[in-house]
C-alpha positions as CSV (number, residue, x, y, z in Angstrom):
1,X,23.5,-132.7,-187.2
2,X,22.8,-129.4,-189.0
3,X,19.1,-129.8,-188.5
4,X,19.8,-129.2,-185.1
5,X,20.3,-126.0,-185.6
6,X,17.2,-124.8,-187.9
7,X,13.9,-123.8,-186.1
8,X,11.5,-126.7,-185.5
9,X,9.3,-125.5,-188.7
10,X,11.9,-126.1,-191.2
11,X,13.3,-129.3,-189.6
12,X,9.6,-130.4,-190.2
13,X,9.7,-129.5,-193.9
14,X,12.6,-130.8,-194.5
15,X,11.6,-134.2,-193.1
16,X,8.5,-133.4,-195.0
17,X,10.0,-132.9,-198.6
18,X,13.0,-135.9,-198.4
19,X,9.5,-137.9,-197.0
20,X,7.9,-137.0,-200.4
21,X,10.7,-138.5,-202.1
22,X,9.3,-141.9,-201.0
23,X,6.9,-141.5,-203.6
24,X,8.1,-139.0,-206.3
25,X,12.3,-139.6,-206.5
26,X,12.3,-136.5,-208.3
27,X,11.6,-132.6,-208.1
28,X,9.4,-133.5,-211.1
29,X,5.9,-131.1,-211.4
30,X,3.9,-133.9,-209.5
31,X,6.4,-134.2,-206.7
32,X,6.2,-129.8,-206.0
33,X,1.8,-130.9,-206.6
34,X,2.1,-133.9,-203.9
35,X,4.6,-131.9,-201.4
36,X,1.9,-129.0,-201.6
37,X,-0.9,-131.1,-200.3
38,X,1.4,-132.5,-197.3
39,X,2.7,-128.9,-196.8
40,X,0.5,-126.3,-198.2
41,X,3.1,-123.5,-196.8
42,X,6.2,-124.9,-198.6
43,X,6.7,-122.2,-200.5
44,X,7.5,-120.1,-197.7
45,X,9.2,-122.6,-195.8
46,X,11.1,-123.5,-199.2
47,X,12.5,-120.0,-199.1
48,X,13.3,-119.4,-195.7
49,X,15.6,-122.8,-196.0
50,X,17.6,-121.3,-198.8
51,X,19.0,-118.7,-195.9
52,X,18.8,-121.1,-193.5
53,X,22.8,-122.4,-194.0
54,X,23.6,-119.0,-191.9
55,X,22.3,-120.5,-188.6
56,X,24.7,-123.5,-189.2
57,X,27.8,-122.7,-187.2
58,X,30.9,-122.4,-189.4
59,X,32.8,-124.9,-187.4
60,X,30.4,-127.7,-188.4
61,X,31.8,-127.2,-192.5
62,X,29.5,-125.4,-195.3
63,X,28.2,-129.0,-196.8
64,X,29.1,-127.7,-200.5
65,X,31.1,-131.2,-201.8
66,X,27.7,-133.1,-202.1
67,X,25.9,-132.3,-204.9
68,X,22.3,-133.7,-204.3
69,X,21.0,-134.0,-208.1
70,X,17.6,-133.3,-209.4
71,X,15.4,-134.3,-212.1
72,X,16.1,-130.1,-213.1
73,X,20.0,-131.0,-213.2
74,X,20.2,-128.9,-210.5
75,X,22.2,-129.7,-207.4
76,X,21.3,-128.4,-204.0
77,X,24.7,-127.3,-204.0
78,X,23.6,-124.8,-206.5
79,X,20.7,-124.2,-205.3
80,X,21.6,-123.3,-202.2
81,X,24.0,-121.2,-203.7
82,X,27.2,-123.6,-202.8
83,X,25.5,-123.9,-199.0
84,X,23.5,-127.1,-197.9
85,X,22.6,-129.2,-195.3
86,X,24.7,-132.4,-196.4
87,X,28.3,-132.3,-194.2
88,X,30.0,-134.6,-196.6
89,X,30.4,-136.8,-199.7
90,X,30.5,-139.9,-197.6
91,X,26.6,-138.6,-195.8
92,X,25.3,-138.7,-199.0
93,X,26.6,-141.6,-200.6
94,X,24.7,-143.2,-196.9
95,X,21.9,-141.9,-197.5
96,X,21.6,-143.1,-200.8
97,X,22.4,-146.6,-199.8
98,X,19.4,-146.1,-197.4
99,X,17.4,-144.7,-199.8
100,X,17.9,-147.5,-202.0
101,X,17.5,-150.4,-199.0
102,X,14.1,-149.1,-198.5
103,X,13.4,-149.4,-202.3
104,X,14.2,-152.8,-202.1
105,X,12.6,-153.5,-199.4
106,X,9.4,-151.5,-199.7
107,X,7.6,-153.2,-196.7
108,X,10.0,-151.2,-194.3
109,X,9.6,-147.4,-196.0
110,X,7.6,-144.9,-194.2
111,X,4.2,-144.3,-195.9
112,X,4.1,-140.7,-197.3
113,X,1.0,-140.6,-197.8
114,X,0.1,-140.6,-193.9
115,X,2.3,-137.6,-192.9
């Protein structure tokens, strides 16, 4: 529900990067190489997310109970600097599940590479 709230270009690159995950379940060196090629301007777009928790209004909650690990050890929490885009615990934990469904059933996952 937050993405509702982000301009249209970093709802795109957020769809974008968790879409790279389909192929790289990592921030790993060749996951930041693969995103660049499906978004050459993620840099930018990278930075202008790290701000964007401001345009989330405060009555929606600050997201910062779901740590979203990396391969770094970094959590998005702390990346974000205790502000994300994850509501709750419970979100996550769904989105995992669905992450791992699509694993197991690879015939139904989105191809990446297409974007």
């Amino acid at each position: 529900m937050k993405l509702l709230f982000l301009p249209p270009e970093l709802v795109r690159y957020v769809f974008v990067h968790e879409l790279c995950h389909t192929v790289h379940m990592n921030h790993s060196r060749e996951f930041w190489r693969f995103l660049a090629v499906k978004e050459p301007g993620y840099m930018e777009l990278d930075k202008q997310l790290r701000t964007a928790w401001r345009l989330v209004p405060a009555w929606l909650g600050d997201g910062t109970t779901a740590p979203y690990p990396s391969s770094s050890g970094i959590t998005h929490a702390q990346l974000f600097k205790g502000k994300t885009l994850f509501s709750s615990p419970e979100l996550v934990a769904e989105a995992n599940k669905a992450a791992t469904a699509r694993q197991s059933n690879s015939s139904c996952a989105p191809n990446p590479r297409s974007l």
